[in-house]
C-alpha positions in Angstrom: -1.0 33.9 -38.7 -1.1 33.7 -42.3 1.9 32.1 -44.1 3.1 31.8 -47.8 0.7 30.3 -50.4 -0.1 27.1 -48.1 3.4 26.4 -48.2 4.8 23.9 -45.1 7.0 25.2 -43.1 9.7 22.0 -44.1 9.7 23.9 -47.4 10.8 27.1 -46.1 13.3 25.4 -43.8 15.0 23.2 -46.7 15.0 26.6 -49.2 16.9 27.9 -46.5 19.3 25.1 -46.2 20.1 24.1 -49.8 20.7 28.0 -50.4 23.1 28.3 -47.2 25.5 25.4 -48.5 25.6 26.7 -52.3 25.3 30.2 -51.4 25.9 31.3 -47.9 28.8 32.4 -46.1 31.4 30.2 -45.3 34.8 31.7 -45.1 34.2 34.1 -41.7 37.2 32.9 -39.2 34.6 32.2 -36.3 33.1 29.4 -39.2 33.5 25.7 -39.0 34.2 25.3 -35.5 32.0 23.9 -32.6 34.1 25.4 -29.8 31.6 27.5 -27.8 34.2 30.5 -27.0 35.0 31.5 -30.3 31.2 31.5 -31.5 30.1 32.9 -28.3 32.4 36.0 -28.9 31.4 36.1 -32.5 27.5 36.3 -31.7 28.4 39.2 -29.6 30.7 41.0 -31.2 28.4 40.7 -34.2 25.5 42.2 -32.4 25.0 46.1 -33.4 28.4 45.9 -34.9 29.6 45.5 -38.7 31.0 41.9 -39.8 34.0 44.1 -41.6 34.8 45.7 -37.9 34.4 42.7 -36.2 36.5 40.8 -39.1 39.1 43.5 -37.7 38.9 42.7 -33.9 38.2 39.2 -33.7 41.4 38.0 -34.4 42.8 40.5 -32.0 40.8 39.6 -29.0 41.3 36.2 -29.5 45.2 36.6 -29.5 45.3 38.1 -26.5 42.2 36.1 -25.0 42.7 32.8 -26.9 40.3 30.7 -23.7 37.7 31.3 -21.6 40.0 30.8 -18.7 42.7 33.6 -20.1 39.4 36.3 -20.6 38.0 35.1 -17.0 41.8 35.7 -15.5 42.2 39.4 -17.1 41.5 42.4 -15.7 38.6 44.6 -16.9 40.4 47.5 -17.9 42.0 44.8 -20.5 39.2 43.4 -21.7 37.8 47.2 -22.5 40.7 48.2 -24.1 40.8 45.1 -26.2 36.8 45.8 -27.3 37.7 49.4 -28.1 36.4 50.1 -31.4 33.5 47.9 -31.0 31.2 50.1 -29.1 28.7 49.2 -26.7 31.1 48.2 -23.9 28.2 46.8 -21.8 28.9 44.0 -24.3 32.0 43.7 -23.0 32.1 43.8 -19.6 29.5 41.3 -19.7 31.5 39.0 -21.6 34.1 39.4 -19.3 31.5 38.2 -16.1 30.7 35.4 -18.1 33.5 34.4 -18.9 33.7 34.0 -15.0 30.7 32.5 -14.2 31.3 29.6 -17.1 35.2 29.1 -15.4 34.0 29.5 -11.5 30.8 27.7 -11.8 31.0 25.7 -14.6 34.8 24.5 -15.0 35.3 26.7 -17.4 33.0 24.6 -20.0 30.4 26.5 -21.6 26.9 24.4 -20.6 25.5 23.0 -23.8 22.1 23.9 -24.0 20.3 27.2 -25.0 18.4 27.1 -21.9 21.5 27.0 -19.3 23.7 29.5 -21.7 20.8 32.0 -21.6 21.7 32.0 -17.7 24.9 34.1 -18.5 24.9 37.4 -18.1 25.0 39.4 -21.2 23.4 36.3 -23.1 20.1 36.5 -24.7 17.6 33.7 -26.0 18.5 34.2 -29.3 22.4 34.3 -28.7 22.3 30.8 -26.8 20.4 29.2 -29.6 23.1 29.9 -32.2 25.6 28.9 -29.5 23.6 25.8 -28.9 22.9 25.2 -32.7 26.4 25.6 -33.8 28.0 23.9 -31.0 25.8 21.4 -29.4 23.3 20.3 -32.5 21.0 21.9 -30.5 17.2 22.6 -32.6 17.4 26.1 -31.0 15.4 28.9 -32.7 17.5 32.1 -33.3 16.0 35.6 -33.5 18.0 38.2 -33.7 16.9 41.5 -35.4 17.6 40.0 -39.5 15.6 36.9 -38.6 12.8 38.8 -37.5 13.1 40.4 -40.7 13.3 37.3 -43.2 10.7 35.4 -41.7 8.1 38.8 -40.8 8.3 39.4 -44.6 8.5 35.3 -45.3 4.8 34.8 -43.2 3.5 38.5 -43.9 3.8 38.5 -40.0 1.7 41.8 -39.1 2.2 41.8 -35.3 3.9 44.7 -34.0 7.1 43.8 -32.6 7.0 46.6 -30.5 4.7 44.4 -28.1 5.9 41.6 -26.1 2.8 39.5 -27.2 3.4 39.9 -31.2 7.2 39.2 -30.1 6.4 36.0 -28.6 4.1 34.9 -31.4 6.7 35.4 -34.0 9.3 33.2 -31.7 7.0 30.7 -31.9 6.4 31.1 -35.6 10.2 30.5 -35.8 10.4 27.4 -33.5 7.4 25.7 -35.3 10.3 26.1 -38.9 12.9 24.4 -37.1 14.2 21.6 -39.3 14.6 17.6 -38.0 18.1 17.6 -39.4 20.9 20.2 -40.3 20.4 22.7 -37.5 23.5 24.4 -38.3 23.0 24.8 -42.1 19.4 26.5 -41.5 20.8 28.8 -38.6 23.7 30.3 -40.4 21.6 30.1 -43.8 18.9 32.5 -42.0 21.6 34.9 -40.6 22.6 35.0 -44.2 20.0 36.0 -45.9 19.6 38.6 -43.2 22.7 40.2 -44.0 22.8 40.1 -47.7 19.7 39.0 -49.3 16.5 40.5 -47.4 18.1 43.8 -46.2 16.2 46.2 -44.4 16.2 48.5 -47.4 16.5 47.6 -51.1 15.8 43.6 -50.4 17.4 41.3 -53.5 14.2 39.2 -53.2 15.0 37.9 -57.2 18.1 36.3 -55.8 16.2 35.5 -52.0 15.8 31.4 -52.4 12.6 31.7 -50.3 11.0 34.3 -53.2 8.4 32.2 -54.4 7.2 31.6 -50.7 7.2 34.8 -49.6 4.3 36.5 -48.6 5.1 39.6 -48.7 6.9 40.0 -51.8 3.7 37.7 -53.5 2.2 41.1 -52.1 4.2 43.8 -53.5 5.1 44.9 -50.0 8.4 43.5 -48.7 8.9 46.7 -46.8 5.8 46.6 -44.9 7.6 44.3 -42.8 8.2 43.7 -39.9 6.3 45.7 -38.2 7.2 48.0 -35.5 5.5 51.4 -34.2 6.8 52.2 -31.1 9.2 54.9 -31.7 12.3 54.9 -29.1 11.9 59.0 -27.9 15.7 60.4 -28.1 17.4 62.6 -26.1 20.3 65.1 -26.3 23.3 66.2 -24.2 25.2 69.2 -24.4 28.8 68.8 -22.1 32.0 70.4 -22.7 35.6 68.0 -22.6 38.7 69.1 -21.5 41.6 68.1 -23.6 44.2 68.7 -21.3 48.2 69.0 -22.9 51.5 68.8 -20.6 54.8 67.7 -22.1 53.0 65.5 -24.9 50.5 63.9 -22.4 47.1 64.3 -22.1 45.1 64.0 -18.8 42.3 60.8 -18.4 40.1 59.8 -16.4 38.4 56.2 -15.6 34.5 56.4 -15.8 32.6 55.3 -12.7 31.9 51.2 -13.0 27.9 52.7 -14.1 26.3 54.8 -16.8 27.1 55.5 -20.5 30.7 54.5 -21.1 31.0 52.4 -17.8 35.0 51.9 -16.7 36.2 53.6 -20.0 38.7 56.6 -19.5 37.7 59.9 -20.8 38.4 63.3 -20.7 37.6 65.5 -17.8 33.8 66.8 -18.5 31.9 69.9 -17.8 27.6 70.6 -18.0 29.4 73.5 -20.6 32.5 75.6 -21.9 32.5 78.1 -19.5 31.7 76.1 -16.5 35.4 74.4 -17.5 36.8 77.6 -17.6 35.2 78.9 -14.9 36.4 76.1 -12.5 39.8 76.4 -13.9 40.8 79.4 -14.4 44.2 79.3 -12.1 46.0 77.2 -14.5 48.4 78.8 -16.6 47.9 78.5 -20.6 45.2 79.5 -23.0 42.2 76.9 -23.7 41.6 76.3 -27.6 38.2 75.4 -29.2 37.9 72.3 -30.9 35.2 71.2 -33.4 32.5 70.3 -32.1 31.5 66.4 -31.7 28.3 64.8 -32.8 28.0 61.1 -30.9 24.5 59.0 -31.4 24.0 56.7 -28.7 21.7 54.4 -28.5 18.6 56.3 -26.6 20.5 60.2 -27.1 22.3 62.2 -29.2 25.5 63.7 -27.2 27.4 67.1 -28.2 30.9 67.1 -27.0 32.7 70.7 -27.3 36.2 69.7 -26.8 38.7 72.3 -25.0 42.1 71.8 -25.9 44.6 73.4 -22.9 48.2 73.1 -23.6 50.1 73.4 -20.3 53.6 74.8 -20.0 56.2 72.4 -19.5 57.7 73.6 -16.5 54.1 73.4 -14.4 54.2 74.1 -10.9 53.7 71.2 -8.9 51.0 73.5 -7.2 48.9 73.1 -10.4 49.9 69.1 -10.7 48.6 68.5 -7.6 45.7 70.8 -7.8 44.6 68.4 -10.8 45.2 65.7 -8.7 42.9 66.3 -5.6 39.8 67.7 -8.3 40.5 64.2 -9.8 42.4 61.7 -7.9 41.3 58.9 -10.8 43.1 60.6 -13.5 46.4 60.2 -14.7 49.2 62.1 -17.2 49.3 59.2 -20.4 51.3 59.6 -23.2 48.9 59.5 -26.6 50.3 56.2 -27.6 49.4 54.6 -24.4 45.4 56.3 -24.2 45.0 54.3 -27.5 45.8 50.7 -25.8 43.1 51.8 -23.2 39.6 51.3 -23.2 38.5 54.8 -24.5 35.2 55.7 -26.3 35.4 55.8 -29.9 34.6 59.8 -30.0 37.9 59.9 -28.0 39.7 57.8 -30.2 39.0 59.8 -32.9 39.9 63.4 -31.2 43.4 62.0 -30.2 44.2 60.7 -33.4 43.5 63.8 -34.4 45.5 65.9 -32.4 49.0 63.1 -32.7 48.2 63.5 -36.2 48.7 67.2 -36.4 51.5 67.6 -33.5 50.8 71.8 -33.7 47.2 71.6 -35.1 44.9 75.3 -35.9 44.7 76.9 -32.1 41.1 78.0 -33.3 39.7 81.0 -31.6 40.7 81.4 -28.1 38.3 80.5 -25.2 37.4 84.0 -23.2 35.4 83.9 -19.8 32.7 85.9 -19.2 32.5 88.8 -16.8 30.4 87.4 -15.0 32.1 83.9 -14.0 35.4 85.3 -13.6 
């Protein structure tokens, strides 16, 4: 495994840690504090999300869920809605069971080493090592996906990270930097760097403090690494949503507990268009096409073709309850109140949308065709 110009690890560690206190970040709210919640919801928060969103929601979450014990004591629905914006509400919901587990099992104190934090659901090895580092003094090793980066390019690290055994070789590679002393200084200092020195594209290595130990810049190649070849193979998903209007409300539904946006409300959806149309034809009112919405998920790409159905106000009860049986989950909400729920952020956007333009373009009406009427 080669490394940087003979350098010694302890080298690479202090750069790290002298750069971190002169030049790191040190004004994010979830900063200079050893109380496990608050960097716990950070580290996962920050994970696939922007620090300027999470700058956003943090304080938010945390004034509604200011303890372990008041997240633990909430229902789901609340902790969803409180995420929303964040994305990736498995995130969530597993915060919420561990949150649990750490009051039930643990008297609600988070256990103070990486080892017995990894045991909580929704924490990884690399999330309980900044837990433990920050909170507990722990000499954790973190490696979350800017690590990998600073230190593949640091130690020209040429395993392919798409394998399990080049994986583990580089977590080794990280716990054999660990410093003696100042755990905290060289855990935050590598998360740094991550984020605004060695970027994944366009890497400032003439401002990076590990430059002149870098292996990979010595080379010319900084963006040869890390190395990872799999490709993840994408799908796509083609469904319809029905954006159904009655005296200002529109009609939700709550997602089963499983699958892509688990215990989220949504709108009503259909394999297509005219499969919508087709199974509700009876209701009074003429459907409207909406622009069509492009989501990327994590393993597909999803195409939402939103139907927009204003209902007359004075609806026969008939039709109310007609919606009801198809879908006894769903409820009439008022816009305002959909945007305190958990909703996906596609959703979010589509009804901000529509309160924003109360009598918006109808678009071209919706026709069935022959041959499903």
């Amino acid at each position: 495994m080669p490394r940087a110009a003979g350098r010694a690890p302890a080298d690479f560690a202090g750069r790290v840690q002298q750069w971190q206190r002169s030049h790191g970040r040190h004004h994010l709210p979830w900063q200079g504090t050893r109380d496990p919640y608050r960097v716990w919801l950070s580290e996962v928060m920050l994970q696939q999300t922007q620090v300027a969103t999470v700058l956003d929601a943090y304080p938010r979450f945390l004034q509604r869920f200011p303890s372990v014990q008041a997240l633990a004591a909430a229902p789901q629905a609340e902790v969803l809605a409180q995420w929303s914006g964040l994305g990736y509400y498995s995130r969530a919901r597993n915060l919420h069971r561990a949150a649990q587990v750490v009051v039930a099992e643990h008297g609600g104190r988070f256990p103070p080493s990486a080892e017995a934090l990894e045991s909580l659901p929704g924490i990884g090895r690399s999330t309980a090592a900044a837990i433990a580092a920050f909170c507990f003094g722990e000499r954790a090793a973190i490696l979350d996906g800017n690590v990998k980066r600073v230190l593949a390019r640091a130690f020209a690290f040429a395993g392919d990270l798409a394998i399990a055994a080049e994986t583990a070789k580089l977590w080794r590679l990280a716990e054999s930097l660990l410093p003696a002393t100042g755990i905290e200084a060289y855990t935050q200092g590598l998360m740094d760097l991550g984020a605004s020195v060695c970027l994944a594209r366009a890497p400032r290595c003439l401002t990076c403090p590990v430059t002149e130990v870098c292996a990979a810049r010595a080379a010319g190649r900084p963006g040869a690494y890390p190395v990872k070849t799999r490709k993840l193979r994408r799908g796509a998903r083609r469904h319809a949503w029905l954006l159904l209007r009655w005296r200002g409300q529109v009609w939700l539904l709550q997602r089963p507990q499983q699958g892509v946006w688990a215990g989220l409300w949504s709108l009503p959806e259909f394999d297509s268009a005219d499969d919508a149309l087709a199974a509700l034809q009876a209701l009074p009112g003429q459907p409207q096409a909406l622009p069509v919405i492009e989501h990327a998920l994590t393993h597909f790409d999803w195409t939402l073709q939103p139907l927009r159905w204003p209902l007359p106000a004075r609806l026969a009860k008939s039709h109310r309850d007609a919606l009801a049986r198809r879908w006894p989950e769903g409820r009439w909400v008022s816009i305002d109140e959909a945007l305190t729920l958990g909703i996906p952020t596609p959703l979010r956007r589509l009804l901000l949308q529509q309160q924003a333009a109360e009598d918006p373009d109808p678009g071209p009406p919706v026709r069935i065709a022959p041959q499903d009427q």
